[in-house]
MARGUKOL-149991 format. One record per residue: residue number from 1; residue in three letters; x, y, z of N, C-alpha, C, O in turn. Coordinates in pm, whole numbers. Layout:
<torses>
<torse vexvex="NUM" padren="ALA" n_east="X" n_north="Y" n_up="Z" ca_east="X" ca_north="Y" ca_up="Z" c_east="X" c_north="Y" c_up="Z" o_east="X" o_north="Y" o_up="Z"/>
...
</torses>
This chain:
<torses>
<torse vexvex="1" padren="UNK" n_east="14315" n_north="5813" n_up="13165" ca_east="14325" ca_north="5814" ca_up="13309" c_east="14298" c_north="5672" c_up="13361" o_east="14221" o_north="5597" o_up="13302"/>
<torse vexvex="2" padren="UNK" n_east="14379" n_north="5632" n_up="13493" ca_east="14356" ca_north="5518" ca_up="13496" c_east="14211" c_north="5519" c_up="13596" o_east="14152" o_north="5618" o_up="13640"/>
<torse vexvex="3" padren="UNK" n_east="14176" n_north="5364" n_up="13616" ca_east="14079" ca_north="5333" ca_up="13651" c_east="14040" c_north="5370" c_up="13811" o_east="13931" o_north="5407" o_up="13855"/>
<torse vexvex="4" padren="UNK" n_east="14181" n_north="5345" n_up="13892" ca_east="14236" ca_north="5301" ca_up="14024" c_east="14230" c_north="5493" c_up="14074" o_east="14192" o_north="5529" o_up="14185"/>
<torse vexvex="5" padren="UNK" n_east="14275" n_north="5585" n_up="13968" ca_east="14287" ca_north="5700" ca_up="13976" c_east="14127" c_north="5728" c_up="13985" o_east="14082" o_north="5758" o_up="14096"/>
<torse vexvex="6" padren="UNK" n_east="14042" n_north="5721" n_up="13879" ca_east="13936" ca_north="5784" ca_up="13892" c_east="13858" c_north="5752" c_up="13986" o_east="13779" o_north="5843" o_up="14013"/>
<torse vexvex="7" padren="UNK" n_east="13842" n_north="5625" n_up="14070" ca_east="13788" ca_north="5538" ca_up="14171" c_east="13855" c_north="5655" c_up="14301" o_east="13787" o_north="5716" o_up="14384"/>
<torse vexvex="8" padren="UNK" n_east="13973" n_north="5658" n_up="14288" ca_east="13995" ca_north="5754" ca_up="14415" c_east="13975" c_north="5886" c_up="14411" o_east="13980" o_north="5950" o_up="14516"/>
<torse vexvex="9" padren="UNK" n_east="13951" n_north="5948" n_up="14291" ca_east="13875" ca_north="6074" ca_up="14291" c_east="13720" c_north="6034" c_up="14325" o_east="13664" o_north="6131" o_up="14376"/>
<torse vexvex="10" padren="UNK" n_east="13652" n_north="5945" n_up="14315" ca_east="13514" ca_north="5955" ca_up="14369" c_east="13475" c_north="5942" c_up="14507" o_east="13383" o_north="6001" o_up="14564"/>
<torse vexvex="11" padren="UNK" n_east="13574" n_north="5840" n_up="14566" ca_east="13575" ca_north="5809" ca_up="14689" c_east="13618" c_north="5947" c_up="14771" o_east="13565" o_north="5954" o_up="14882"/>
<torse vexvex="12" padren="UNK" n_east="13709" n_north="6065" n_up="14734" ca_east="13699" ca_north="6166" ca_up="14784" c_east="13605" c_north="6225" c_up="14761" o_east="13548" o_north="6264" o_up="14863"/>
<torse vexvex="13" padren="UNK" n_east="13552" n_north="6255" n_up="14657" ca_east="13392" ca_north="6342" ca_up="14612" c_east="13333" c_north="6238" c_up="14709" o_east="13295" o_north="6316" o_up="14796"/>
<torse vexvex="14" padren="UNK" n_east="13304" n_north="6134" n_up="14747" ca_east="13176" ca_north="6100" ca_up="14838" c_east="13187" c_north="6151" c_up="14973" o_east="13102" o_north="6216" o_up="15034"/>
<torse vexvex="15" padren="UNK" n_east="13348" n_north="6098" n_up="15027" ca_east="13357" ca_north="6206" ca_up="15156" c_east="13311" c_north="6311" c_up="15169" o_east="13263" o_north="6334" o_up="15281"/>
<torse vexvex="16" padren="UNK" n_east="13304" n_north="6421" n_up="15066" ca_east="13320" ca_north="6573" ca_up="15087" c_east="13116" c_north="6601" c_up="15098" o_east="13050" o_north="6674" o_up="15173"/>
<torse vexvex="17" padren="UNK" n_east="13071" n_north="6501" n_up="14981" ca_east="12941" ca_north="6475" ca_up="14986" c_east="12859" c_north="6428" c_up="15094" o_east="12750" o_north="6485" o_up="15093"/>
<torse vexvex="18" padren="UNK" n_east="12872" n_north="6346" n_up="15187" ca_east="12837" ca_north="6281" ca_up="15215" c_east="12867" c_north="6369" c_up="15388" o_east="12785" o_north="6342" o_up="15477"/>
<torse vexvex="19" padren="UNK" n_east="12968" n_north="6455" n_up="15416" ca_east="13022" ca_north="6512" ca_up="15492" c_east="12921" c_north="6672" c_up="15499" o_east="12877" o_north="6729" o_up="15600"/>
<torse vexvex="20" padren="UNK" n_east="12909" n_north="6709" n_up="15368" ca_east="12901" ca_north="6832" ca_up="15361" c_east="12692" c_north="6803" c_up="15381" o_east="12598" o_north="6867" o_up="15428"/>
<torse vexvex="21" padren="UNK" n_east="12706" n_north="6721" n_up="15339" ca_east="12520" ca_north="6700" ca_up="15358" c_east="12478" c_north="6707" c_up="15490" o_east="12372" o_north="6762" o_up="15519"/>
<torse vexvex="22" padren="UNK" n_east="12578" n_north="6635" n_up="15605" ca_east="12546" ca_north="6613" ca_up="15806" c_east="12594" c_north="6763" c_up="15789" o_east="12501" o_north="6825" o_up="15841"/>
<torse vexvex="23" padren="UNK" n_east="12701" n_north="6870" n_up="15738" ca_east="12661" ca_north="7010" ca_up="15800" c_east="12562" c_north="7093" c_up="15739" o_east="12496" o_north="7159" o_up="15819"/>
<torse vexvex="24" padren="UNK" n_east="12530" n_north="7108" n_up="15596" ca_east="12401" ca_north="7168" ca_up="15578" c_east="12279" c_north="7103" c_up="15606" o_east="12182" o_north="7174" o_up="15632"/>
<torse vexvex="25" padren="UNK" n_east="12268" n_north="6978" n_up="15606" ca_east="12089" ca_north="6955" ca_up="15622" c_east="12148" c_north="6796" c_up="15704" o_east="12165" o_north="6689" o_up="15645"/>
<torse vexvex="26" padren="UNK" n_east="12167" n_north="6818" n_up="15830" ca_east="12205" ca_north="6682" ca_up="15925" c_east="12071" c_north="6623" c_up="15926" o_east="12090" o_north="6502" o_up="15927"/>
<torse vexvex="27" padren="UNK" n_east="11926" n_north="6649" n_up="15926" ca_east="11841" ca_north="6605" ca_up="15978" c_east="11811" c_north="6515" c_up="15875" o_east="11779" o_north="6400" o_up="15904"/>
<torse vexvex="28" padren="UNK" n_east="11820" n_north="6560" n_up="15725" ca_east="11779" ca_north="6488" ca_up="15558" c_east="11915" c_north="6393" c_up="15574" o_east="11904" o_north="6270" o_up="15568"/>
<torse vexvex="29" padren="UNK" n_east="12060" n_north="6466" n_up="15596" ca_east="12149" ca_north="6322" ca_up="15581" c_east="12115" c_north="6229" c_up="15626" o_east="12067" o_north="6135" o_up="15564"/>
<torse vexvex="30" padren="UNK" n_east="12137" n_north="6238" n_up="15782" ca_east="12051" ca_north="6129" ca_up="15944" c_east="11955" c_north="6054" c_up="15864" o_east="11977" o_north="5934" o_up="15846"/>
<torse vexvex="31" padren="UNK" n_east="11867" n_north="6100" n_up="15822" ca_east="11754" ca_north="5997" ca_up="15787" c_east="11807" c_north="5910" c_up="15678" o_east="11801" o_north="5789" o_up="15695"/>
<torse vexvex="32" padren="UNK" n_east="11870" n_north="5969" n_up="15542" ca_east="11931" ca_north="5894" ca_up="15462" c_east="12029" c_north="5792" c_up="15470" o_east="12058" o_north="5693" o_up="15402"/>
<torse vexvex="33" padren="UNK" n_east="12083" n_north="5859" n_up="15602" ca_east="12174" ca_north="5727" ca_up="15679" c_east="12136" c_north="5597" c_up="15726" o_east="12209" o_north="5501" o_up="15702"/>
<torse vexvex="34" padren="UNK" n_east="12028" n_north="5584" n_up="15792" ca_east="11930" ca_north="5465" ca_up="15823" c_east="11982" c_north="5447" c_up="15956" o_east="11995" o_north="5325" o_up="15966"/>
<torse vexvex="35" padren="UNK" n_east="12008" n_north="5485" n_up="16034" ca_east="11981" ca_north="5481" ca_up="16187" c_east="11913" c_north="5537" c_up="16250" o_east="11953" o_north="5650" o_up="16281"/>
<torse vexvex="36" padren="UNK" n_east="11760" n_north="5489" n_up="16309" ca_east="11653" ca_north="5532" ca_up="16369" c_east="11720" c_north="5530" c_up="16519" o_east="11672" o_north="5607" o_up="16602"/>
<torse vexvex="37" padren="UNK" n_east="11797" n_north="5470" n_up="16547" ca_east="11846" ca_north="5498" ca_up="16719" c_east="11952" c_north="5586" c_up="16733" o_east="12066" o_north="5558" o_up="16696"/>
<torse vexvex="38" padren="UNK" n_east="11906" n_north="5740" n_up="16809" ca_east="12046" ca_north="5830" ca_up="16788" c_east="12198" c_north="5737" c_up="16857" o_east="12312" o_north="5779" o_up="16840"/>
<torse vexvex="39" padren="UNK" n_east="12173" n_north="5639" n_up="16917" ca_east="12273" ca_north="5600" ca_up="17020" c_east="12347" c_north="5518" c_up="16876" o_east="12463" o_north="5483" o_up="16900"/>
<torse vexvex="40" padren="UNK" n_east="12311" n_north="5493" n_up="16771" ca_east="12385" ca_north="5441" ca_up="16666" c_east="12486" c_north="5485" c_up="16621" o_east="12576" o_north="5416" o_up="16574"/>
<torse vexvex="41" padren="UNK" n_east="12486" n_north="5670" n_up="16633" ca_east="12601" ca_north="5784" ca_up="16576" c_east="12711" c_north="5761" c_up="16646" o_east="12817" o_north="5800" o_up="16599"/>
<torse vexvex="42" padren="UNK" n_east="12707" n_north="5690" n_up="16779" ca_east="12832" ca_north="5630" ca_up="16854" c_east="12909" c_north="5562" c_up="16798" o_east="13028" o_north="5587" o_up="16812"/>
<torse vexvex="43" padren="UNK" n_east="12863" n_north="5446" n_up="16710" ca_east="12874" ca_north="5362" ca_up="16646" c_east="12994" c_north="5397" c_up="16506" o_east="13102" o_north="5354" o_up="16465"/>
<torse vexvex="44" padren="UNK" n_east="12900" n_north="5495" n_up="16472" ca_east="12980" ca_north="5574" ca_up="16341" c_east="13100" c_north="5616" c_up="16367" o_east="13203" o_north="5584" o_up="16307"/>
<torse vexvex="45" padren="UNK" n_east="13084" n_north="5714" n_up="16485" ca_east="13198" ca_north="5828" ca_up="16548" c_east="13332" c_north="5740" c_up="16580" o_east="13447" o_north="5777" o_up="16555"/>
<torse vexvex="46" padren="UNK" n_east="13315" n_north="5679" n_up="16609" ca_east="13449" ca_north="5536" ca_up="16672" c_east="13427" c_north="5477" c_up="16536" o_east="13446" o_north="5570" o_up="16459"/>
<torse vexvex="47" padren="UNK" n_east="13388" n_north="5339" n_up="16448" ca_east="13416" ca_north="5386" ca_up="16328" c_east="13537" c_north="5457" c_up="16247" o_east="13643" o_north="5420" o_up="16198"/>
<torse vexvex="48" padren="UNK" n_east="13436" n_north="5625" n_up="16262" ca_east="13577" ca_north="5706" ca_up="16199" c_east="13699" c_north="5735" c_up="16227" o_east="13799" o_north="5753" o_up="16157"/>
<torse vexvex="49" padren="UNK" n_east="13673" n_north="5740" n_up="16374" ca_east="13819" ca_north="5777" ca_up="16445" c_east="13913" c_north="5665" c_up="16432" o_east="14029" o_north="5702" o_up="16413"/>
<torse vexvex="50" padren="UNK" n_east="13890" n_north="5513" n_up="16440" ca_east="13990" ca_north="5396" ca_up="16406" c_east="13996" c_north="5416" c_up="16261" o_east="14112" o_north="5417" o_up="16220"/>
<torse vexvex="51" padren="UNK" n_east="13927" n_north="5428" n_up="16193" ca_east="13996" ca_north="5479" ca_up="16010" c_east="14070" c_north="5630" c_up="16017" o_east="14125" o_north="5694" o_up="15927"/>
<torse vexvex="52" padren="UNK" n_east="14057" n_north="5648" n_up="16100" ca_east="14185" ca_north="5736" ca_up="16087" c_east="14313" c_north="5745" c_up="16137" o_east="14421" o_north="5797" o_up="16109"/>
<torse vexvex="53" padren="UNK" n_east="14253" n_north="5661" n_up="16235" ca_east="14384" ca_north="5642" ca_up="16351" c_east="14453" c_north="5482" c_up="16268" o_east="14567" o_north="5450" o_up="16299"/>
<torse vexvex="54" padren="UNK" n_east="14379" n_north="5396" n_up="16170" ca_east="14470" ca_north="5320" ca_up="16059" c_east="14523" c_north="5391" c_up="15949" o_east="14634" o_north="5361" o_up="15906"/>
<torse vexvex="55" padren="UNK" n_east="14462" n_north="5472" n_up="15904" ca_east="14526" ca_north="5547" ca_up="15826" c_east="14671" c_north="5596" c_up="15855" o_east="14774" o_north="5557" o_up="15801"/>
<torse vexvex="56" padren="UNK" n_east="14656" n_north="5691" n_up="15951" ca_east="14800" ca_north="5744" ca_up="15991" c_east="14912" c_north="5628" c_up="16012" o_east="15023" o_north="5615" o_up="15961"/>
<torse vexvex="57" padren="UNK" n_east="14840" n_north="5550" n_up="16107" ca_east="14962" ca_north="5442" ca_up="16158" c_east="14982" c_north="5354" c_up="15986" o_east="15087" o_north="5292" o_up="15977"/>
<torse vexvex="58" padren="UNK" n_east="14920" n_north="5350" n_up="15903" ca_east="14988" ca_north="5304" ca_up="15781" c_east="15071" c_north="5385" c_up="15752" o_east="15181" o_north="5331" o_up="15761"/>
<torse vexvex="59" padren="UNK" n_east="15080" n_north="5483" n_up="15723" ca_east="15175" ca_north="5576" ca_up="15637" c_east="15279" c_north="5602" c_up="15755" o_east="15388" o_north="5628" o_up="15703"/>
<torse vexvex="60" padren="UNK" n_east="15287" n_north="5605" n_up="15888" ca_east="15378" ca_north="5605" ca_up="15999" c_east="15447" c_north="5441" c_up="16022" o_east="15543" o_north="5431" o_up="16099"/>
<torse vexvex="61" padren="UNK" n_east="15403" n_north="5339" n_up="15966" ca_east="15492" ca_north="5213" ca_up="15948" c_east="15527" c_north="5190" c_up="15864" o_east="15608" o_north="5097" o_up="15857"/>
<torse vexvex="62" padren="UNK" n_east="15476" n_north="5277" n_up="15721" ca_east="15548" ca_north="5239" ca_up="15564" c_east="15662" c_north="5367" c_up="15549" o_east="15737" o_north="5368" o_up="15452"/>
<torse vexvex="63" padren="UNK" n_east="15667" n_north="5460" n_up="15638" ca_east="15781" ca_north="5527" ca_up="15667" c_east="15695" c_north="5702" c_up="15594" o_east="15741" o_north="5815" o_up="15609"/>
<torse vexvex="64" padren="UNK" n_east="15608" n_north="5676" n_up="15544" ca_east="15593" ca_north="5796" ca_up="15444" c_east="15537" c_north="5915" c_up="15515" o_east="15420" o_north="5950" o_up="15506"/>
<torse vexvex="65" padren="UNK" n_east="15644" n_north="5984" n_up="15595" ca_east="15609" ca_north="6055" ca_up="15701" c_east="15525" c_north="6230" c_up="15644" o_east="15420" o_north="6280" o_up="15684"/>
<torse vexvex="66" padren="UNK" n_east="15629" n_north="6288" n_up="15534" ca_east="15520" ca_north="6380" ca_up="15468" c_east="15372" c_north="6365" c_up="15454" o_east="15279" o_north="6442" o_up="15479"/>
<torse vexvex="67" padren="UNK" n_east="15376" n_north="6249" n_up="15408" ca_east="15236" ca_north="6203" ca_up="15350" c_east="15190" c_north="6198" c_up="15479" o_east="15091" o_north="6272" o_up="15476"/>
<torse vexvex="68" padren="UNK" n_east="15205" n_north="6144" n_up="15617" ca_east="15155" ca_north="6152" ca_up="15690" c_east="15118" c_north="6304" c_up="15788" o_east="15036" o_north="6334" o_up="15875"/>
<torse vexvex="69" padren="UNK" n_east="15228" n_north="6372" n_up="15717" ca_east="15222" ca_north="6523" ca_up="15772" c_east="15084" c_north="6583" c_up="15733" o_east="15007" o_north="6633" o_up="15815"/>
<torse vexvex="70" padren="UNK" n_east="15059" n_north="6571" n_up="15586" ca_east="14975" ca_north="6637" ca_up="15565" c_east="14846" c_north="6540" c_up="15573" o_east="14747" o_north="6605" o_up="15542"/>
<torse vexvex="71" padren="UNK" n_east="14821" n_north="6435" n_up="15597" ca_east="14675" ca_north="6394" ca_up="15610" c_east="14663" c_north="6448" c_up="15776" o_east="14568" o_north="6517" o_up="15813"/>
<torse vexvex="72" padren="UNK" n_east="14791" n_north="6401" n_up="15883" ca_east="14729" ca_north="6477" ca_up="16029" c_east="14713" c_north="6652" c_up="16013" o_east="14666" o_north="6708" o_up="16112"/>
<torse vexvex="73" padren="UNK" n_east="14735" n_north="6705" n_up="15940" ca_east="14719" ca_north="6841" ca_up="15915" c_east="14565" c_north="6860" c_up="15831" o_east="14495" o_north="6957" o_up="15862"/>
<torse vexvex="74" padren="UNK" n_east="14532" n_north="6793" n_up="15759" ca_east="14386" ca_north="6762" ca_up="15719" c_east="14302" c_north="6740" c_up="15815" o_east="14204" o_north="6814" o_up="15828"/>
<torse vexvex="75" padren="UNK" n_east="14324" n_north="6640" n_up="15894" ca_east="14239" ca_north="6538" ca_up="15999" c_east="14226" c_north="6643" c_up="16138" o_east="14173" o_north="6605" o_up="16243"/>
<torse vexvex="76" padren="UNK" n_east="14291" n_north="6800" n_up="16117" ca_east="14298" ca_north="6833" ca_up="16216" c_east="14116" c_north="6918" c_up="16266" o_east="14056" o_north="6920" o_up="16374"/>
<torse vexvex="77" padren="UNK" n_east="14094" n_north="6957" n_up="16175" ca_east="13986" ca_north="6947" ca_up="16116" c_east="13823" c_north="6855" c_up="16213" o_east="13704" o_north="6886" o_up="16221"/>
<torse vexvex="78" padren="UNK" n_east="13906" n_north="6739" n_up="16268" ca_east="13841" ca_north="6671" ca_up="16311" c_east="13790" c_north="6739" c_up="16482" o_east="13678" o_north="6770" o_up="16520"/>
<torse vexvex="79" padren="UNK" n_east="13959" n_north="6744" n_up="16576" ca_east="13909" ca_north="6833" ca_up="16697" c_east="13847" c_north="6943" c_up="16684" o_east="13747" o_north="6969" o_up="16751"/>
<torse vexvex="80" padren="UNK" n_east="13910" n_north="7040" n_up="16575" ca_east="13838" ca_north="7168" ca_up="16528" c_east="13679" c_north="7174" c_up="16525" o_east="13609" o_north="7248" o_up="16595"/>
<torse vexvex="81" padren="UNK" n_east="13637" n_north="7087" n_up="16436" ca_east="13468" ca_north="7055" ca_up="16425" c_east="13448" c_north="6997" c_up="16591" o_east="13389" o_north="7071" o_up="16670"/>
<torse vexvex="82" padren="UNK" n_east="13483" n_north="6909" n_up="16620" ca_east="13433" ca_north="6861" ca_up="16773" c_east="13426" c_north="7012" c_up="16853" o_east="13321" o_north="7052" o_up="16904"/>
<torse vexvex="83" padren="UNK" n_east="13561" n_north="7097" n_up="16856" ca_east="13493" ca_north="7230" ca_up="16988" c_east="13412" c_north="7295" c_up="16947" o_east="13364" o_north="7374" o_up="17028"/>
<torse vexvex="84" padren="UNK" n_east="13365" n_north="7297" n_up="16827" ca_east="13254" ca_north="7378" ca_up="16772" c_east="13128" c_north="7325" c_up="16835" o_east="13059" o_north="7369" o_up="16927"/>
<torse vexvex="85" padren="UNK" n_east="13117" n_north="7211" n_up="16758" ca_east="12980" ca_north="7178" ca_up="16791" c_east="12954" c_north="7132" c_up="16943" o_east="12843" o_north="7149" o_up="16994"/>
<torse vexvex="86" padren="UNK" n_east="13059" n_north="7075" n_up="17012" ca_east="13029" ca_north="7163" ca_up="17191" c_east="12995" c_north="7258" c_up="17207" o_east="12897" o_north="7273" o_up="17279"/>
<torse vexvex="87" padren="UNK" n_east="13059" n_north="7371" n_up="17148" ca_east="12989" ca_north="7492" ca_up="17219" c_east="12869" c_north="7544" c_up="17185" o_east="12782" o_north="7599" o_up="17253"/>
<torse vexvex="88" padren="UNK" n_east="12878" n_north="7507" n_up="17006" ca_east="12710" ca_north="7557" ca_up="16956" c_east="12630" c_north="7452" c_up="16980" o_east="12532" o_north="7453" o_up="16905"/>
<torse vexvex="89" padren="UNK" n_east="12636" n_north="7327" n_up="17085" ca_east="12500" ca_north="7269" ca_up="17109" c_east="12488" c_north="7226" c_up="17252" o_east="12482" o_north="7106" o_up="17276"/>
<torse vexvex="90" padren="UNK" n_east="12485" n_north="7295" n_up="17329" ca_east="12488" ca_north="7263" ca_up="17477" c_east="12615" c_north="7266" c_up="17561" o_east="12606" o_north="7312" o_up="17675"/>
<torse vexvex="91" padren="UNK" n_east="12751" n_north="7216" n_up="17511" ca_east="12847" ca_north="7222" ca_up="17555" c_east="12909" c_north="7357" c_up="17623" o_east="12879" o_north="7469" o_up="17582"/>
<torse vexvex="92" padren="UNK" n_east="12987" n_north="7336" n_up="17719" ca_east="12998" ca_north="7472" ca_up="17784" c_east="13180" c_north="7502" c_up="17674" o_east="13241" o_north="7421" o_up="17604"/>
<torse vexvex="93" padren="UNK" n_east="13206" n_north="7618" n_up="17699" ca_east="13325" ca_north="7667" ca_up="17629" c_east="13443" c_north="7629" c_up="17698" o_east="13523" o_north="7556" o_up="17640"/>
<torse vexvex="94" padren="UNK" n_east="13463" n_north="7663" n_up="17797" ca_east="13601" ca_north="7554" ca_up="17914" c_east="13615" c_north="7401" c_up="17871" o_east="13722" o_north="7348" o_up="17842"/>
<torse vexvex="95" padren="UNK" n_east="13470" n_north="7327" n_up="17871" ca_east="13543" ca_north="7210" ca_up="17833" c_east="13575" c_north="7220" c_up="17714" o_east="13693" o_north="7188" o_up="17695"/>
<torse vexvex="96" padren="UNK" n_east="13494" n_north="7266" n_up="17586" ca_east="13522" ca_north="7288" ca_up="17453" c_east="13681" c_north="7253" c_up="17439" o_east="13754" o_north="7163" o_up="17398"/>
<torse vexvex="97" padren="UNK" n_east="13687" n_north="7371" n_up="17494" ca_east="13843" ca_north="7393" ca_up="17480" c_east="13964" c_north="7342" c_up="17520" o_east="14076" o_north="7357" o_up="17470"/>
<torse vexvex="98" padren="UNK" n_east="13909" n_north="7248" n_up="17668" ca_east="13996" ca_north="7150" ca_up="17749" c_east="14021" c_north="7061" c_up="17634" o_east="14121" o_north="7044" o_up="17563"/>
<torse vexvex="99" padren="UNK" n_east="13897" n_north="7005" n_up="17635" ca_east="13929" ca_north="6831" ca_up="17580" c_east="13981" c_north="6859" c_up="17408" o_east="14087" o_north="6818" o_up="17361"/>
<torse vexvex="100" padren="UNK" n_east="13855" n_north="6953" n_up="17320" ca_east="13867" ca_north="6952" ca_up="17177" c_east="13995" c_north="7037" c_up="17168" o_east="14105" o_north="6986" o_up="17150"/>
<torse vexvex="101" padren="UNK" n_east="13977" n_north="7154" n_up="17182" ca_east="14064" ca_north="7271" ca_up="17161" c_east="14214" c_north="7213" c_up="17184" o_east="14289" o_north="7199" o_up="17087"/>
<torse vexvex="102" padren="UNK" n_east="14263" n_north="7174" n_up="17341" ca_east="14379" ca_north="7093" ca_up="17348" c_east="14400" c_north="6974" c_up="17236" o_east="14516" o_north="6941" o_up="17209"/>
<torse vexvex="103" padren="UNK" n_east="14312" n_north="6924" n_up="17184" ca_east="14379" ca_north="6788" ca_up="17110" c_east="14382" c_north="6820" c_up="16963" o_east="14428" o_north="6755" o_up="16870"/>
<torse vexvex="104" padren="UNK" n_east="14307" n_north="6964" n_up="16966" ca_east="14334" ca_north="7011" ca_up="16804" c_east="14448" c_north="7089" c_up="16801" o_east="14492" o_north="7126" o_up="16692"/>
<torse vexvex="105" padren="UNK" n_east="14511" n_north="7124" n_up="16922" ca_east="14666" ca_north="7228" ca_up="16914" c_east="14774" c_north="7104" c_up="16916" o_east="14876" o_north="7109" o_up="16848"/>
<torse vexvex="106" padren="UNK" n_east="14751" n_north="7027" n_up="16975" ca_east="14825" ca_north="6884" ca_up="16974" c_east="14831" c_north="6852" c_up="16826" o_east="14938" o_north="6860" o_up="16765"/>
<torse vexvex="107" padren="UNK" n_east="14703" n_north="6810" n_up="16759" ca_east="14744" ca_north="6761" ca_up="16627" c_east="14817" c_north="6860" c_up="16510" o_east="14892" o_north="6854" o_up="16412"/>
<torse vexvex="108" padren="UNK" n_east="14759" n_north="6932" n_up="16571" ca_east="14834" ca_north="7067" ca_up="16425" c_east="14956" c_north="7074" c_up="16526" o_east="14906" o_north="6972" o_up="16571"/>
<torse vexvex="109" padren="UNK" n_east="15040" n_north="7091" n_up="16585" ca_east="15162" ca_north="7042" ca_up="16603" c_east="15267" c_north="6962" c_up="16560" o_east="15382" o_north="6988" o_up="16524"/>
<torse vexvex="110" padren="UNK" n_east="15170" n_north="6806" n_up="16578" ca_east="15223" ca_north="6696" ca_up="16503" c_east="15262" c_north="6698" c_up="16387" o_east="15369" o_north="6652" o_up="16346"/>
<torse vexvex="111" padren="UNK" n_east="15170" n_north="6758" n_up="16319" ca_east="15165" ca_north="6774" ca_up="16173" c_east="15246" c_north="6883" c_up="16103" o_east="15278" o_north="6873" o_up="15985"/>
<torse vexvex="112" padren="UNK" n_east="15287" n_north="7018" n_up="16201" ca_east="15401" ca_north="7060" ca_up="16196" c_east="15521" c_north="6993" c_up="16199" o_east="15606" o_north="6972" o_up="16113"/>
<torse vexvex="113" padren="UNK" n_east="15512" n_north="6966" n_up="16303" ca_east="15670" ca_north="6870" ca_up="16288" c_east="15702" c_north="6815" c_up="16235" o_east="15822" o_north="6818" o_up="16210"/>
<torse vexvex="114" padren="UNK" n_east="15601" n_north="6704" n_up="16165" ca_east="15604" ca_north="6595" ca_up="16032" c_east="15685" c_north="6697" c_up="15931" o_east="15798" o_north="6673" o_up="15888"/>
<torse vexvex="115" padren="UNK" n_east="15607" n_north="6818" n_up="15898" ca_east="15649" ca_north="6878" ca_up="15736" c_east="15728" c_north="6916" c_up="15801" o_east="15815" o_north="6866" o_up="15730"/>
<torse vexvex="116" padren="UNK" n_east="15776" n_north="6956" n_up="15865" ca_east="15896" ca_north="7058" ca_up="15899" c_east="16018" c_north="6964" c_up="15851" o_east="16116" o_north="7020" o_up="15800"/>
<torse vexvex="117" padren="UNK" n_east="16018" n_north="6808" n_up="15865" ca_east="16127" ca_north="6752" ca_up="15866" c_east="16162" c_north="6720" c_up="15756" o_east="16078" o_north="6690" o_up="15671"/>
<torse vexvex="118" padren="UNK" n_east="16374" n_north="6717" n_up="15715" ca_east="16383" ca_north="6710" ca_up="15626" c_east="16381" c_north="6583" c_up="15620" o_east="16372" o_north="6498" o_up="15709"/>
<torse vexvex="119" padren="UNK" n_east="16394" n_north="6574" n_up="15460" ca_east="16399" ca_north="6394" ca_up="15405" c_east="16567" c_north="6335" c_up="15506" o_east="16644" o_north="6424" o_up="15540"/>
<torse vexvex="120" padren="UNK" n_east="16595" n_north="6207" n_up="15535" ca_east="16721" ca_north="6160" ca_up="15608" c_east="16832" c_north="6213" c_up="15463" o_east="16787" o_north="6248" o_up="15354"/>
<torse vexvex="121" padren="UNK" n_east="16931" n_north="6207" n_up="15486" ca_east="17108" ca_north="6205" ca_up="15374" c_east="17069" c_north="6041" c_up="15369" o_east="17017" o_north="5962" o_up="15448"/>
<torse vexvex="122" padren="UNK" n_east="17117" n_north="6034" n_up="15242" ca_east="17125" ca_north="5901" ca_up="15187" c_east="17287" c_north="5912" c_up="15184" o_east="17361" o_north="6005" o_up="15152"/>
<torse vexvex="123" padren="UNK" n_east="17309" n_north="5787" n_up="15228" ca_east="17435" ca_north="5777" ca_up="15230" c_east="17516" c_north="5742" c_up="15048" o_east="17452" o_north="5674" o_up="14967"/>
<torse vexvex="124" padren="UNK" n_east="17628" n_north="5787" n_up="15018" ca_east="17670" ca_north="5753" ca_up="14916" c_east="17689" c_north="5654" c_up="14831" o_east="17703" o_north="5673" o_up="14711"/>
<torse vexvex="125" padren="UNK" n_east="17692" n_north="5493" n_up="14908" ca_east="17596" ca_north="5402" ca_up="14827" c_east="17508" c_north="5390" c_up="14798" o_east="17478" o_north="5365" o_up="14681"/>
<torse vexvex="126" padren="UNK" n_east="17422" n_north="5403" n_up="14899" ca_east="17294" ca_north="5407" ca_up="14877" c_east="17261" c_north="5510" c_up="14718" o_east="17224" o_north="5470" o_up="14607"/>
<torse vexvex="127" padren="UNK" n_east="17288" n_north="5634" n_up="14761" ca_east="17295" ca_north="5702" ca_up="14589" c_east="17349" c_north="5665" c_up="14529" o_east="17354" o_north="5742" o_up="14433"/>
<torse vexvex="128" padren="UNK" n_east="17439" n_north="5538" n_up="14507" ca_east="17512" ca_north="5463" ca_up="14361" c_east="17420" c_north="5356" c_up="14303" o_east="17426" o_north="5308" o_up="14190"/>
<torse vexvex="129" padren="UNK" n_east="17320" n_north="5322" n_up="14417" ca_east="17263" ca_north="5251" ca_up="14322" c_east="17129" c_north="5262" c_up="14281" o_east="17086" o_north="5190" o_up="14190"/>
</torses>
């Protein structure tokens, strides 16, 4: 197996780790994280959202639109968790659903449409060579 391969299988095992630790025990992750100022998680949250929002726009300027189908179909995941934790922590359910709920029916849309589409016809030179 190559090297480049196994490096990106860990880097997903750390996501899932590192993810799955802020929903079972947020208070033991938080601390392991090293930000004593909650106003720091701002910091993080923007952060993630521009690595994702480079992510996509890579694979949407290198043309690789499947590939991009299914990471915004992954990432959808993201509004999904946001109306949750509005509503289970103070958030009222109307906005929940305004701001998160709307931008998670938006992305799983997108991401429909991505897979839905077929590959372009290559034109007949193009398949000669």
């Amino acid at each position: 197996m190559r090297l480049a391969t196994i490096m990106g299988w860990l880097v997903v095992g750390a996501g899932f780790y590192f993810g799955l630790g802020y929903l079972l025990n947020g208070d033991g992750a938080a601390a392991g994280f090293g930000i004593v100022d909650p106003a720091g998680y701002y910091v993080v949250k923007g952060v993630r959202d521009i690595a994702y929002a480079l992510t996509a726009l890579i694979l949407l300027l290198l043309g690789h639109r499947r590939a991009l189908g299914w990471v915004v179909l992954a990432d959808s995941i993201i509004p999904i968790g946001d109306c949750i934790a509005v509503m289970t922590h103070g958030g009222t359910a109307g906005y929940a659903l305004a701001v998160h709920g709307s931008a998670a029916v938006l992305v799983l849309f997108t991401a429909w449409l991505l897979l839905r589409e077929k590959a372009p016809e290559r034109s007949p030179a193009a398949q000669a060579r």
